[in-house]
C-alpha positions in Angstrom: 17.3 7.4 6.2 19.6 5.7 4.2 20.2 5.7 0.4 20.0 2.7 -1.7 23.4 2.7 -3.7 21.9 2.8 -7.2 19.7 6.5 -5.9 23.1 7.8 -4.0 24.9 7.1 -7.6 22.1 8.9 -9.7 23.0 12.3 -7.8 26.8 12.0 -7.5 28.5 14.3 -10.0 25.8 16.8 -10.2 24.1 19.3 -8.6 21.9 18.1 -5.9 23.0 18.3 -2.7 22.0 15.8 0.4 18.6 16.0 2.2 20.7 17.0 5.9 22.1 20.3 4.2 18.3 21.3 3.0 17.5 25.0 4.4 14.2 25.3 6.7 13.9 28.9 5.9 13.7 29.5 2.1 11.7 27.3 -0.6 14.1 24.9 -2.7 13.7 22.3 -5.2 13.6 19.0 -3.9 12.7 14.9 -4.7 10.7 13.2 -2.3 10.2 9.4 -2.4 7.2 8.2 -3.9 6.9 11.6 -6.1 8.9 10.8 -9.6 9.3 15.0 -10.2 11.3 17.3 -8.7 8.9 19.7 -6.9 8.8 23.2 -5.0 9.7 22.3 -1.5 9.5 24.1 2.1 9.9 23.3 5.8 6.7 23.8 7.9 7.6 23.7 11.1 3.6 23.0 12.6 3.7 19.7 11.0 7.6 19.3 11.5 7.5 17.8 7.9 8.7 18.9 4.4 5.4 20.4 2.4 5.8 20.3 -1.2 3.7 20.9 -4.4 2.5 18.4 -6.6 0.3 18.6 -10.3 -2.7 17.0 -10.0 -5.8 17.1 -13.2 -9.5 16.1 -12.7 -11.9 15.1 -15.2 -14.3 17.6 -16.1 -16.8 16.5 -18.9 -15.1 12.9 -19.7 -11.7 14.3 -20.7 -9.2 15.1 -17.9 -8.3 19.0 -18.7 -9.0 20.5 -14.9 -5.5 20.6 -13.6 -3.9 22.1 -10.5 -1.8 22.0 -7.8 -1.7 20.6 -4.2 0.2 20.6 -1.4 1.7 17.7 -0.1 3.6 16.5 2.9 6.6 14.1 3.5 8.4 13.2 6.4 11.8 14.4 6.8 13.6 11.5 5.9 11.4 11.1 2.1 13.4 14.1 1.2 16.1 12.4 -1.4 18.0 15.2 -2.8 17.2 19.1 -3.2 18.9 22.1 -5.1 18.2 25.9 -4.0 16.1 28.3 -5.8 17.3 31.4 -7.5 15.7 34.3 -5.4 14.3 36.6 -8.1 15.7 40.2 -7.5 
């Protein structure tokens, strides 16, 4: 896929590296199109796409307060820019 300009000039000069350097074997943080957040990303190899987590909130008695999380999945090339995760020792 390639980068509009104006998305390719949002990440220049800081930390986020390009989608083709993006490790298949450890979780990272990454921002998929269509998803405005960065989110907790992996590779799964079954579905030979990126899965990532997203917030989601129901409504439970007329107010939304139920929220959670959900997986979802993106194609390779929806992955925009991604930055590792500290391993926690």
């Amino acid at each position: 896929m390639t980068l509009p300009k104006q998305i390719k000039a949002a990440f220049e000069n800081t930390p986020w590296l390009i989608p083709e350097l993006a490790p298949k074997d450890k979780c990272f943080i990454g921002v998929f199109n269509g998803y405005p957040y960065p989110a907790q990303a992996h590779w799964n190899e079954q579905s030979q796409q990126w899965a990532y987590v997203v917030i989601q909130c129901d409504m439970v008695n007329g107010e939304w307060n139920d929220y959670y999380f959900q997986n979802m999945y993106a194609d390779k090339e929806e992955l925009i820019a991604w930055i590792p995760m500290e391993e926690l020792k």
